[in-house]
N, C-alpha and C positions, 0 to 999 in steps of 0.2 A: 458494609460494602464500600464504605470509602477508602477510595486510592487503589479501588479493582479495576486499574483503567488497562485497555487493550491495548497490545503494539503487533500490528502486522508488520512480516521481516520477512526478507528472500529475495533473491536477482531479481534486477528488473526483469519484465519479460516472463517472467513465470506464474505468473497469473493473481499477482500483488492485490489487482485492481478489481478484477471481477469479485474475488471473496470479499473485498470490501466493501462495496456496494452491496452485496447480499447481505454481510453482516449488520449495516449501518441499517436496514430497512427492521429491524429489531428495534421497537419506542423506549426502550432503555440506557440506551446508545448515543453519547453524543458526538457529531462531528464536524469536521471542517470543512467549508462550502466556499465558494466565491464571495459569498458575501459577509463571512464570518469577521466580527472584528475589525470591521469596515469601518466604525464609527467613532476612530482617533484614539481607541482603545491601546493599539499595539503602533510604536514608530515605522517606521521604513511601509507601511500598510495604507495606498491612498483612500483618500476618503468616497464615501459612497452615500448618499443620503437617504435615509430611510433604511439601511442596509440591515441595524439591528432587526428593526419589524419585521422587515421580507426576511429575512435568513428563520427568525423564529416562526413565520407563519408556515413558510416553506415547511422546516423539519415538523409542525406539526400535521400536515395536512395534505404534505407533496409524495409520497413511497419515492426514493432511489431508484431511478432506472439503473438496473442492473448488469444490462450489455452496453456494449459501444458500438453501436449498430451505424454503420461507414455507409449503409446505403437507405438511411434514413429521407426523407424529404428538406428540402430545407424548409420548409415550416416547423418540422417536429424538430429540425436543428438549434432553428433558433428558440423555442420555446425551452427547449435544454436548458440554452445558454442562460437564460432571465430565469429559471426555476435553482433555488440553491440544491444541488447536488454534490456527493462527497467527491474530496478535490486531495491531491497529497500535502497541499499546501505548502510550496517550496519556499516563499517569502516567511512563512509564523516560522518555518524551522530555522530558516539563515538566520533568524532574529535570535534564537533560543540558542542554534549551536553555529555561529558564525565559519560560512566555510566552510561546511559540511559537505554539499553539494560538490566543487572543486578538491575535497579531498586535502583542505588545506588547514583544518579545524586543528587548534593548538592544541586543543583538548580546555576539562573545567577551568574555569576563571571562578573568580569572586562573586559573578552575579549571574552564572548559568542557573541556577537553583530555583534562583528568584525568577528567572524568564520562565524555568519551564512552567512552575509552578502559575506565574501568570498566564501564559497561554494555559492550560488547563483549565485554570479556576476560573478567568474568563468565559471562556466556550462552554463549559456547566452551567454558568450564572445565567449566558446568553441562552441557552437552550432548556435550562430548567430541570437537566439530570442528574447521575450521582455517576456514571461511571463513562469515561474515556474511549473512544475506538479512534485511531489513526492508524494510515500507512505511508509509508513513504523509505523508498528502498536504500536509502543512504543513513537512515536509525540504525541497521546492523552495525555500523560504526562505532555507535554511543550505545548499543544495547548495556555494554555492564554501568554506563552511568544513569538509566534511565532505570534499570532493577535497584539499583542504588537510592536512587531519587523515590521513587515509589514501591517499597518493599511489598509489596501487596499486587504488583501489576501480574500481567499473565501477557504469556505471548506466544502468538503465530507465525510459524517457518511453514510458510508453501514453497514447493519444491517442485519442479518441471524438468524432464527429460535435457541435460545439458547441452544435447545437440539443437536441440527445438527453440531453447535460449540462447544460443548463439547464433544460429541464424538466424531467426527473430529479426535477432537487437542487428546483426552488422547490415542486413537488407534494409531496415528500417535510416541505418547511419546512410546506408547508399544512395536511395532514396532522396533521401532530405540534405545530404549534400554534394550528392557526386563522387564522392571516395572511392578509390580501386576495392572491390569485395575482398582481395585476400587479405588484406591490410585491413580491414577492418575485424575480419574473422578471428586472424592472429588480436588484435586486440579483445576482441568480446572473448578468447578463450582464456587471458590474462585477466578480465574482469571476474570470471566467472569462478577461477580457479581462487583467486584472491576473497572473493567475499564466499563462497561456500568454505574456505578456511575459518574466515571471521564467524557465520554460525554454527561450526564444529567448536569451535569456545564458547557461544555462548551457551550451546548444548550442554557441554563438563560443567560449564558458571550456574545455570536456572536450573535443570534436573527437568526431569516428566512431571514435576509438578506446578513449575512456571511454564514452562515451553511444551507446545502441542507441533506436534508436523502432522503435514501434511499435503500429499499429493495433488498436485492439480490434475491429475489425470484421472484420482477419481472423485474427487469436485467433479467431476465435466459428467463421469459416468452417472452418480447419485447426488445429485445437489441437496433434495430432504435431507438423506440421510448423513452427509457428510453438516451439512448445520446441524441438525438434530443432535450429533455428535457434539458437536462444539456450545452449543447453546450447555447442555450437562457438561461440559465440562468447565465451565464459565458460570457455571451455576444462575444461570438465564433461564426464566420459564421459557418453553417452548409458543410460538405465537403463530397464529394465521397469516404469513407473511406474502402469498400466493406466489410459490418458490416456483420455478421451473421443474419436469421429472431428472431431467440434464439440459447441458449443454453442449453446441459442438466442440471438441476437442481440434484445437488446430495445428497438433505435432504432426500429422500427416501431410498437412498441407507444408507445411515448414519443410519437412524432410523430402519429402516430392522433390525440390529444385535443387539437392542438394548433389553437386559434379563428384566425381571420380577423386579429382584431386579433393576438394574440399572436404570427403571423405578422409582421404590419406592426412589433410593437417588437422582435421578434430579429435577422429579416433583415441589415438598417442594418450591425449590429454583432458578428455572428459571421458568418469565415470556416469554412466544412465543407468 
């Protein structure tokens, strides 16, 4: 089983994060948390004291909240925040593939190999398992050097309704910084069109025997059976994980505010 580690892959916005959380709630599975690695292990990484203990007590003993539940209390908020939960970890990655995030990643170096491998073997040691599960939406970039690095890995392409990720992502840019909507639209339809490229290669690169897709719309409809699925194919015994029957599906809601025009500039260019 060594080096069966997981890479979840696919647009932001397509529902990356929720299958991760459900997957990570598997005691096989090791992951990265806020407090991962805290303990001077990795550079650019501040320090946290005690972070090793709590991060390992956490994964043994805390289950993954598996929604992102916006109308939470702030009690259950903050209790979140102090329980180690799986996190994309945008700091271990900028460590591992410098610039990834910005899109500005030179590509391998002399001591990518050794990062990754560190953050890996780390996070095993720290948590005391044999096999890998990460996400983080900007790995479709490095996916052939990470099948590369880990001949043995296995990976997940969740896929969402390309309208439903685009609006999504450009509400969420408008949002949080004011941006004109069509401007952003026309961006997240350039985003979207570009990285579903990037997993049409690594589709031809891994074959159906690295790479799984799958749909997050029906994740949403069958949560059991869509892990059940995935546990056999990962060759994971199947475990009491107290799944949800589904979940809400929120292309509706996405597509609901969706105008006339904004219609007219997505159609053209995203395949659903």
């Amino acid at each position: 089983m060594f080096g069966r580690h997981v890479f979840i892959v696919g647009v932001a916005r397509s529902g990356t994060t929720v299958l991760y959380r459900l997957l990570a709630r598997h005691s096989k599975l090791a992951w990265l948390s806020p407090f991962s690695l805290r303990d001077g292990t990795l550079p650019f990484l501040s320090y946290i004291p005690g972070a090793r203990q709590w991060d390992r007590i956490g994964h043994r003993h805390i289950p993954p909240v598996w929604s992102k539940n916006t109308h939470a209390t702030l009690w259950v908020k903050v209790v979140s925040r102090l329980c180690p939960t799986p996190v994309e970890g945008n700091s271990h990655w900028e460590y591992v593939f410098p610039g990834l995030a910005n899109d500005s990643y030179p590509g391998e170096d002399h001591g990518t190999r050794d990062r990754l491998r560190h953050l890996v073997n780390a996070t095993l040691s720290e948590q005391k398992k044999e096999r890998f599960l990460a996400k983080y939406p900007c790995l479709t970039r490095v996916t052939g050097e990470l099948s590369t690095f880990f001949p043995n890995a296995q990976f997940i392409h969740i896929v969402r309704d390309g309208r439903a990720v685009v609006k999504s992502g450009a509400d969420r840019h408008v949002e949080k910084f004011g941006e004109p909507l069509s401007e952003r639209i026309g961006e997240w339809i350039r985003y979207w069109q570009k990285e579903m490229a990037l997993l049409s290669e690594s589709q031809e690169l891994l074959g159906e025997a690295r790479l799984k897709l799958v749909r997050y719309e029906d994740l949403c409809r069958d949560v059991p059976g869509t892990l059940h699925s995935l546990f056999s194919w990962l060759d994971l015994e199947p475990e009491s994980l107290n799944l949800p029957p589904y979940i809400p599906c929120t292309n509706h809601r996405q597509l609901s505010k969706v105008s006339s025009a904004e219609w007219d500039q997505m159609l053209p260019h995203l395949k659903c």
